[in-house]
N, C-alpha and C positions, 0 to 999 in steps of 0.2 A: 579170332582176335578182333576181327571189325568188329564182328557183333555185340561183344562183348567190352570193346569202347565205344560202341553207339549205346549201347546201354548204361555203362555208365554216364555218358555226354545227357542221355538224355535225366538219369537220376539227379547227377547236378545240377542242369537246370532245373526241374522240379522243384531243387530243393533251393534254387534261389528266388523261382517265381512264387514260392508258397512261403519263404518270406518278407518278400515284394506287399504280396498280396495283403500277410500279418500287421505289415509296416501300416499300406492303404487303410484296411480295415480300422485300425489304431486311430490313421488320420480324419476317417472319416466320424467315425464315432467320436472323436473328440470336436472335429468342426460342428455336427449335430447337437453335441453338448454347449457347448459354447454360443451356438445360435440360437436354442432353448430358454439358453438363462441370459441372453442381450432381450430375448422377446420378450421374457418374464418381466424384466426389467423395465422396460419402456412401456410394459402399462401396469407399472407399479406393483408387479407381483415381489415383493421383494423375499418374501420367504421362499418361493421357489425357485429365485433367481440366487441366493445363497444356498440351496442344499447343492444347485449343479455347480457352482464356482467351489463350493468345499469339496467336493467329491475331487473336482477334475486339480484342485490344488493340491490334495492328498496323494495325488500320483506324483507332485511334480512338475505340473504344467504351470509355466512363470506366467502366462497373461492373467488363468485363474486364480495365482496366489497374488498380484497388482489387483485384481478386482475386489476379490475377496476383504485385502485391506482395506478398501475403498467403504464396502457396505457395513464395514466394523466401525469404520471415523465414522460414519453416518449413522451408526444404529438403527441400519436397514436391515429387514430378515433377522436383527440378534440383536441382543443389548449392545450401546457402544460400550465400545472397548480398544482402549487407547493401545494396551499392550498387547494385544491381538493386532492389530491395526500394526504397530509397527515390526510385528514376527513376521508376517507375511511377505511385506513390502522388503524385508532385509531378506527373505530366501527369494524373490521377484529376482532384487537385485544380484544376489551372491547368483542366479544364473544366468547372469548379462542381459535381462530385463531391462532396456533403456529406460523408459521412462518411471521406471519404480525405484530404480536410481536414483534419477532425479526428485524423483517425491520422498523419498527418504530422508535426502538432503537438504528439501526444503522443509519436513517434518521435522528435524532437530534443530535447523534455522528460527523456524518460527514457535515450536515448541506444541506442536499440533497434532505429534502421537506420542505426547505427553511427556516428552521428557527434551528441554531444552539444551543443547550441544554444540557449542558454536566448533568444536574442533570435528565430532564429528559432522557435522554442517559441510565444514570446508573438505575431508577427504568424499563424502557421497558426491556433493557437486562436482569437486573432480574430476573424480573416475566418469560423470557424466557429458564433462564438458570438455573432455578428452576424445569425449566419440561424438563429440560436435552436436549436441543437445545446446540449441543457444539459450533459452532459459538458463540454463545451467553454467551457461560460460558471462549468460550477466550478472547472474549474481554471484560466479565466483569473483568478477571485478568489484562490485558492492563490498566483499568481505573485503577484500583485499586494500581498498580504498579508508575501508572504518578499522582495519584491522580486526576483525572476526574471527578468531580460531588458527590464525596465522597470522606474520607479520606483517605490519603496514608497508606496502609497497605501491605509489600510485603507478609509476611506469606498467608495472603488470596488470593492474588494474585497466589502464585505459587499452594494454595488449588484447585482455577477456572481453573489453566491451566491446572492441572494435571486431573480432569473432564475430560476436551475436549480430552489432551493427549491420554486417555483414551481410546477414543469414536475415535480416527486414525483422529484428528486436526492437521492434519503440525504444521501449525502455534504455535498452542499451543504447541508441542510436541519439537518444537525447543525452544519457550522461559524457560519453563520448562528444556529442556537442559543447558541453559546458565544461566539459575538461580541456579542447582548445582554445574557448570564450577566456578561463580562470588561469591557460598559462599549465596546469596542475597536472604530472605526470606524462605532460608533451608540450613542446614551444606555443607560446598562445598563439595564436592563427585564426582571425575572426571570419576567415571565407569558409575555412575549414567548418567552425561552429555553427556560423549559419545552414551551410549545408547540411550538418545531421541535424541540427534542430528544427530543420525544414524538414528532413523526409520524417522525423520523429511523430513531428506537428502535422503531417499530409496523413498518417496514419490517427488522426483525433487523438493523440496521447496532451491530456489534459496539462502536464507539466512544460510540454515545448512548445505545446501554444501560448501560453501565459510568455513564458522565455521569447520567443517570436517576438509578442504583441512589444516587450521591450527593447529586443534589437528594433523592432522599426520605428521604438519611439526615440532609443537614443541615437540612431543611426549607425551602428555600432558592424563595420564590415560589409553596410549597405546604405542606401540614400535613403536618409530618414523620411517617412511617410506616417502620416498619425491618420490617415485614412484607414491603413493595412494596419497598424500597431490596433486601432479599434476594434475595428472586424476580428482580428487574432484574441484580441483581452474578451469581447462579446463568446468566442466559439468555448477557452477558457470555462469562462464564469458558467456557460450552457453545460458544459459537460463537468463543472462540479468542481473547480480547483479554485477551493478558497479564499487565495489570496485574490485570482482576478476578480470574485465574484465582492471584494472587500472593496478592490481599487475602481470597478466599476461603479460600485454607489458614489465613491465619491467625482466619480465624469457627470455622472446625472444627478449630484449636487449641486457642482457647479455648473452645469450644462456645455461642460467639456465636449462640442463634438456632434453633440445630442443636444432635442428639447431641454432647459430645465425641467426637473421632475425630482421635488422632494420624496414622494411614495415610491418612484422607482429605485430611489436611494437605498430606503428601508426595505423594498421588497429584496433588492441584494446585498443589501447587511445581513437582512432574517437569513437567508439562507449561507452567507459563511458564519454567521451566528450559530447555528445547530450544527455546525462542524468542527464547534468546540474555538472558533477563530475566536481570540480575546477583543482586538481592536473592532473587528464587528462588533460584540457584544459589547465596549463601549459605548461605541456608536449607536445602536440599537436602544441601549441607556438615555441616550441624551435626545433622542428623538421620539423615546416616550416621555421623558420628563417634560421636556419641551412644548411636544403635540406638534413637533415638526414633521409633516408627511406619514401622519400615523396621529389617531386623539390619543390626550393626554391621559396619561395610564401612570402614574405614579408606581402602583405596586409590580406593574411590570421592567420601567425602568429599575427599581430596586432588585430586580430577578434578575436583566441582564448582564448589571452592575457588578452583584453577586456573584454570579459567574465566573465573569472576568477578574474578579477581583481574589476569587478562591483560587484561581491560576497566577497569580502573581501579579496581575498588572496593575502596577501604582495610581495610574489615572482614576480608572475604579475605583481604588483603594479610597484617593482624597474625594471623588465624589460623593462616594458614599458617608465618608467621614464630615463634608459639609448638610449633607440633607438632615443626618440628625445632627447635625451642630447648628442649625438653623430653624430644628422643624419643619422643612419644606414640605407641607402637607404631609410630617407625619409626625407624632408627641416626640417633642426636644428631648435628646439624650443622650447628654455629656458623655457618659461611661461607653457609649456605642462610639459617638464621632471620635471619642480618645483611642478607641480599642483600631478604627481602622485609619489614622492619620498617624498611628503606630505603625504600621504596615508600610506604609507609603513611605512613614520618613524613614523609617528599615533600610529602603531601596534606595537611598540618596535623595526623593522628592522634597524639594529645600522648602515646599510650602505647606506639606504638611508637618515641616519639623517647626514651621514657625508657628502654625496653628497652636500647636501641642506646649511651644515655648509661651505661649499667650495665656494658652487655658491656666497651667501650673501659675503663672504671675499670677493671675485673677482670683485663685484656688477654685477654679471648675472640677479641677481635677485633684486625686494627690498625684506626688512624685511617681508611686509606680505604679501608679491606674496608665497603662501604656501597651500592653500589650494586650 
């Protein structure tokens, strides 16, 4: 009887070590695979870094079906394909794939495996930001703020941001800043505000330095300083937000702080200028027309003008409507300055609707030469 339960004792283990063993072998052939097509990958082998990620995804392996979708968005190793791209990333997910979850979510967020979903949006980031993916829990506060795919709720919204905030999210840790600055989905508390929009702004996120630069200019929860409020607007405008990069030309217009310096003016108009800023592009207008801090360029203030003015803004709108109602170094014409002090007075501008009530008197115009 021993023997014959040592022999069994030892059959079953056998038969657990061999598939122990099966298991190893499985894992290792699959880390080999995996390490293969990361190598492929980083030096741009991309067709052989897709036949191992499709291989190892056709069994089932989530990192390989996340990756796989990855080289489909890209049309790396394969034509893009959006709808490929998002099959993958949904079996990534459907087997507890964190982070394909997440890109799922943000894939029908932003509409970037082709099919735009704000409802599906808000359940993928969910399920993401449940197992505490902070991306995922900032921008499920984002939706939840805009109303996105569920109902507008800000109290939960600043609940999501303050997760991420948590977990050292910029992003989150700024909106959460401006949500006790605004009062909006929690009591306003300007110490509180400062502080996320400080640790926001210590991480270079380009929105809570801009935000900073105006806590220190209004004093707003701290002793106002336009020292610190500069420096803040200056790190801003360096890393690309816009509006500081708008409000900065005008400190070195008026020599707010700084040397006077008309050309640094324009050299930070130009640049919120190609970021589509309107009031740059103004501005940018009237310092080529002018030959202020930049030579006179007529056809380029007319570009900037243009710009700003094909996005809505009036000012534009009546500049543009005076240069050909005057000629300003370019052939007078009535039908042009009518056509854009139509626009302007559209928008409530009281002096392009006087312009236009002048022309009709004069008959520069007819009645409905206006738009």
């Amino acid at each position: 009887m021993k023997r014959i339960g040592a022999s069994r004792t030892i059959f079953v283990l056998f038969v657990v070590l061999s598939a122990s063993g099966l298991a190893y072998f499985a894992f290792a052939t699959s880390y080999l695979e995996h390490r293969n097509a990361h190598a492929a990958y980083a030096r741009k082998d991309y067709d052989a870094a897709f036949s191992q990620w499709k291989l190892l995804a056709e069994t089932g392996d989530a990192d390989a079906q996340f990756n796989l979708g990855i080289l489909y968005s890209q049309g790396q190793g394969a034509a893009r394909d959006l709808v490929q791209t998002t099959h993958w990333w949904r079996k990534a997910a459907a087997a507890g794939h964190l982070e394909a979850t997440y890109t799922l979510g943000a894939a029908y967020l932003l509409g970037t495996g082709g099919e735009r979903d704000n409802k599906l949006a808000a359940e993928w980031l969910r399920k993401a930001a449940e197992r505490g993916h902070a991306e995922a829990q900032g921008q499920l506060g984002n939706l939840y703020v805009k109303g996105l795919g569920l109902p507008r709720n800000d109290r939960l919204a600043v609940e999501w941001w303050r997760k991420a905030a948590l977990q050292g999210n910029a992003q989150a840790q700024f909106h959460l800043g401006r949500a006790y600055a605004d009062g909006q989905g929690t009591l306003k508390d300007d110490a509180e505000a400062f502080e996320w929009i400080s640790k926001a702004a210590d991480q270079a996120y380009p929105d809570a330095e801009h935000s900073l630069a105006v806590i220190y200019s209004l004093g707003s929860g701290v002793t106002a300083d336009h020292a610190k409020a500069l420096a803040w607007l200056h790190k801003a405008a360096e890393h690309g937000q816009a509006l500081a990069q708008l409000k900065l030309g005008f400190v070195y217009l008026n020599g707010n702080g700084v040397p006077q310096s008309s050309s640094s003016a324009v050299s930070w108009w130009g640049k919120a200028a190609e970021q589509g800023d309107t009031d740059a592009q103004q501005r940018l207008g009237i310092a080529y027309a002018n030959g202020d801090g930049v030579a006179k360029d007529i056809d380029a203030a007319l570009m900037w003008w243009r710009k700003a003015a094909d996005q809505g803004h009036a000012v534009a709108q009546y500049n543009l409507g005076t240069v050909f109602y005057n000629g300003i170094d370019v052939a007078r014409d009535y039908e042009e300055a009518a056509r854009w002090f139509s626009k302007a007075a559209a928008q409530g501008d009281a002096d392009a609707q006087a312009r236009l009530n002048s022309m009709r008197e004069r008959e520069l115009i007819r009645s409905q030469d206006t738009l």
